[in-house]
C-alpha distance (Angstrom), angle and dihedral (degrees) to the residues before:
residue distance angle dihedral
X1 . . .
X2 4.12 . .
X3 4.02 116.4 .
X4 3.68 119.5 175.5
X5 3.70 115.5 -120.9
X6 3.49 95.6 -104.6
X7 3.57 99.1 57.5
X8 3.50 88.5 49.3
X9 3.39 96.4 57.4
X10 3.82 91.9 48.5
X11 3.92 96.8 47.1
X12 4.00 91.0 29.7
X13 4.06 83.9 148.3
X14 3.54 104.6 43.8
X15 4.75 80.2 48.8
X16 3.90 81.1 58.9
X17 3.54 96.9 61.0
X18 3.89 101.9 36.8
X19 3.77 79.8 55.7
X20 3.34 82.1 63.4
X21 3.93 95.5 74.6
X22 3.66 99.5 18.9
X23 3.50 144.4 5.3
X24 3.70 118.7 -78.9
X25 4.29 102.9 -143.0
X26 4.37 99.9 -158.1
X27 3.61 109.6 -150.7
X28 3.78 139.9 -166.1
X29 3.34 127.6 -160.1
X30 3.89 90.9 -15.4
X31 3.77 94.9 -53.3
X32 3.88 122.8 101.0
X33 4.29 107.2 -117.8
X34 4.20 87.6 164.1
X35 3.54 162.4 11.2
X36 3.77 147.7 -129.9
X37 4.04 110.9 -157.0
X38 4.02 116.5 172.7
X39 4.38 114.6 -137.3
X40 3.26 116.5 -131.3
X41 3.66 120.3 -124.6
X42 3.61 134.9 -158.8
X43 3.86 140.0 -165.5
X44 3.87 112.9 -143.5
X45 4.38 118.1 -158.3
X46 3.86 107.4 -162.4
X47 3.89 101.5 -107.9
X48 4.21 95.4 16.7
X49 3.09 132.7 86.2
X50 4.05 131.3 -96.2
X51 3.72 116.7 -74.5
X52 3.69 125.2 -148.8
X53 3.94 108.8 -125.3
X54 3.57 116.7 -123.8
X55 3.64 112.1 -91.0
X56 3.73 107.7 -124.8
X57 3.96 123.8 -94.1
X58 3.96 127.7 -88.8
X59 3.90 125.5 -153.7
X60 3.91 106.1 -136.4
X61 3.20 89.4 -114.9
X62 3.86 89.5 65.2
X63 3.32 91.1 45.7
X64 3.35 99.7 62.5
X65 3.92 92.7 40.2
X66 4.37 80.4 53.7
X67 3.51 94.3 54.9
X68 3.56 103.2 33.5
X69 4.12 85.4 69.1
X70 3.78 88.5 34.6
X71 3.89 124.3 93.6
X72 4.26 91.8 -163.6
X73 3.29 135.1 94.2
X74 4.06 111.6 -101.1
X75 3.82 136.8 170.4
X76 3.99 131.7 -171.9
X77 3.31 120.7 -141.8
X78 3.72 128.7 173.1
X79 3.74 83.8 -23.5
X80 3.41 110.6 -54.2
X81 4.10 124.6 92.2
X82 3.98 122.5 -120.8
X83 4.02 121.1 -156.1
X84 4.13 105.5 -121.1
X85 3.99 89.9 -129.0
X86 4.35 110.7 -148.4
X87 3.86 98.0 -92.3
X88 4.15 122.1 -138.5
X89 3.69 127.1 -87.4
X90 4.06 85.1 -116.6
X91 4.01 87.6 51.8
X92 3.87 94.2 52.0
X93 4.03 93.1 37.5
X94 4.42 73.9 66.6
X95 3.76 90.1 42.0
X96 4.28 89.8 56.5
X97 3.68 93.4 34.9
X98 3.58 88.4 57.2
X99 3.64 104.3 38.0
X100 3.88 85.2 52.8
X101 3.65 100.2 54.6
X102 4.02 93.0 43.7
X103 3.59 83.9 48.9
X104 3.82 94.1 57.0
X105 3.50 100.0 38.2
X106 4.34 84.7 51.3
X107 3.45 89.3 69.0
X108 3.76 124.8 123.0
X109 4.00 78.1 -1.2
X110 4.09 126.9 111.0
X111 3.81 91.0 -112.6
X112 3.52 146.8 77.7
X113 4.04 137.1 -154.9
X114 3.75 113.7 -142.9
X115 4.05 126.6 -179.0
X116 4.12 133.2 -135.9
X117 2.68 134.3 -45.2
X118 3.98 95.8 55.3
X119 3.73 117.7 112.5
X120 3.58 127.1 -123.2
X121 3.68 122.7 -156.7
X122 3.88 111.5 -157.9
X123 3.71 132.8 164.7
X124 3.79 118.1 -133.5
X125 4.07 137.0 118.1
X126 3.97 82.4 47.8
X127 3.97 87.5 -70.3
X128 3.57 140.3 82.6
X129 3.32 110.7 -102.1
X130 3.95 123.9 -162.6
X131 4.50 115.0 -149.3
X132 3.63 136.8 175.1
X133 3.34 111.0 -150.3
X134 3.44 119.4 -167.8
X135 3.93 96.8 -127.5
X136 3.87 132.1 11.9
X137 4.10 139.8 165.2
X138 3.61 113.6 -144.0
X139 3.83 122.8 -158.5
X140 3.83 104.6 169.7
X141 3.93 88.7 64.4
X142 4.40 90.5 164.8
X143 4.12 83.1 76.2
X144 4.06 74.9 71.4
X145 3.58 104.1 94.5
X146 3.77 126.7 -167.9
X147 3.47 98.8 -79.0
X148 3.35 94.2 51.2
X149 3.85 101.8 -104.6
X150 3.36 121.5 140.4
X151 4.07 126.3 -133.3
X152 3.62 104.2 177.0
X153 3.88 149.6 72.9
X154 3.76 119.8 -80.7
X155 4.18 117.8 -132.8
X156 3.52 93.0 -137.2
X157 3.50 129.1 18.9
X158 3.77 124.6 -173.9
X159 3.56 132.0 -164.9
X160 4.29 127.7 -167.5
X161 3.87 119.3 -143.1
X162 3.17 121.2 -128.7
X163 3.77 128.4 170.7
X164 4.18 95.8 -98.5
X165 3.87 87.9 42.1
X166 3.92 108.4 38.7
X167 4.15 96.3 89.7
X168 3.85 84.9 45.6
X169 3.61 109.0 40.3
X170 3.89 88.5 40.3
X171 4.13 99.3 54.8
X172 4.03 110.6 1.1
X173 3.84 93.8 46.7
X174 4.01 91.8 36.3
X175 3.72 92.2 68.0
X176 4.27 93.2 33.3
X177 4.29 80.6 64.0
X178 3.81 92.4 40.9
X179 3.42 96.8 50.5
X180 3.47 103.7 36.0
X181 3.89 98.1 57.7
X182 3.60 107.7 -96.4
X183 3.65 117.3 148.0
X184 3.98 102.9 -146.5
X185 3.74 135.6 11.8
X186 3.80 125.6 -166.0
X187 3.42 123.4 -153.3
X188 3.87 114.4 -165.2
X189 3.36 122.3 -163.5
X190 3.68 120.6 -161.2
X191 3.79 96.9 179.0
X192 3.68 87.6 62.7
X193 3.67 102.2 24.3
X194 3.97 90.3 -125.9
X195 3.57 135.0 119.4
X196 3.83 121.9 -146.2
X197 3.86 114.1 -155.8
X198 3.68 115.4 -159.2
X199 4.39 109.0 -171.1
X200 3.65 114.0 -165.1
X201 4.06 129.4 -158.3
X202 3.76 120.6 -174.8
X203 4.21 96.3 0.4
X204 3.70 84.8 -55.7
X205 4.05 140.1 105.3
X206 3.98 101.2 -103.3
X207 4.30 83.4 168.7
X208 3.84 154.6 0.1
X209 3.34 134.0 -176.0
X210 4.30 140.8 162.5
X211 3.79 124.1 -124.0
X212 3.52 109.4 -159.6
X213 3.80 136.1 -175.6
X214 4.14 106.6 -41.6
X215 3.43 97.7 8.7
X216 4.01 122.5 104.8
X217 3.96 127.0 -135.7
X218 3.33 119.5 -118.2
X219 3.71 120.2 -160.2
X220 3.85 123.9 -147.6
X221 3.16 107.1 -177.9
X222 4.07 80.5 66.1
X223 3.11 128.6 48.5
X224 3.85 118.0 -128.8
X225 4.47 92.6 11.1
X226 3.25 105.9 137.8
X227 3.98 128.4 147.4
X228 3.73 123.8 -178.6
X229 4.14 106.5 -123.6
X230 4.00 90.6 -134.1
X231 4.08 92.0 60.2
X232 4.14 93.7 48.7
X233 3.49 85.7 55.5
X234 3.64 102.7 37.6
């Protein structure tokens, strides 16, 4: 990220935590004369391994200033910013599979699937919180405005593991979905080759279930979704 010096000086808090999550390149008149570059801190228990220190919180309106300068990949959740990592080819073979058979079985329908990188702005934890998921159907397609930013709460929202994600995805982003109103979360597992659908009524789990190997999903929170487990994994 490049800031001119000025700004800097006039947001010299707001600098502190960007440089948090990247480095913040100060520049005057065009030219780079410093930087901002977070330190990592750790806290050590006798006989347990290092822990990562939480990073400090953002507003969402800092968030958005952060990534609007920023060329990564970020979310915000309950307040505090996580790095988008590059995911694997095996991953984003999932990711296509996926958005392909959502996108056929959309047809003729009043929804849509769309793929990452598409931001989705939900409100749980008493914040706003701002996720990428990796797939999602949306069926309320007027919270699309004419730029083509979205404002409301997907139907289905699905999420694939990976090995920097699975703790995440699979407890912090369970209860973000639940409490923020969406109807169904996936949870596909490539490690396993299952998917685990969670459907939610009134901000709570109403049902889970596991699709293994030569099975097919069914979704209820819409009508008709179903995806054989061989073909998302294919």
């Amino acid at each position: 990220m490049e800031v001119r010096s000025t700004d800097v000086q006039n947001n010299f808090g707001a600098y502190l935590k960007y440089a948090q999550f990247e480095d913040v390149f100060i520049t005057r008149n065009s030219k780079r004369v410093g930087v901002l570059r977070g330190y990592e801190s750790f806290l050590v228990a006798e006989g347990q391994p290092a822990y990562k220190a939480r990073q400090p919180q953002m507003t969402l309106e800092e968030f958005l200033d952060f990534t609007g300068r920023s060329d990564g990949r970020y979310e915000l959740v309950d307040g505090q910013v996580n790095l988008q990592s590059s995911p694997s080819i095996q991953h984003q073979d999932i990711v296509l599979a996926l958005g392909s058979l959502f996108r056929d079985w959309a047809q003729g329908t009043q929804c849509k699937a769309v793929v990452a990188p598409f931001d989705v702005f939900l409100e749980a934890f008493d914040k706003t919180n701002v996720v990428q998921p990796d797939v999602v159907i949306l069926c309320d397609l007027d919270n699309v405005n004419e730029k083509g930013r979205y404002s409301g709460v997907p139907a289905v929202v699905v999420e694939v593991l990976s090995e920097s994600t699975r703790n995440f995805d699979m407890v912090k982003k369970l209860e973000l979905y639940r409490a923020g109103g969406v109807s169904e979360y996936w949870i596909v597992n490539p490690f396993t080759a299952e998917v685990y659908v969670y459907t939610f009524q009134d901000h709570e789990v109403h049902d889970y279930r596991v699709y293994g190997q030569r099975s097919t999903v069914k979704s209820f929170a819409l009508a008709g979704l179903q995806l054989p487990v061989d073909k998302v994994f294919a």
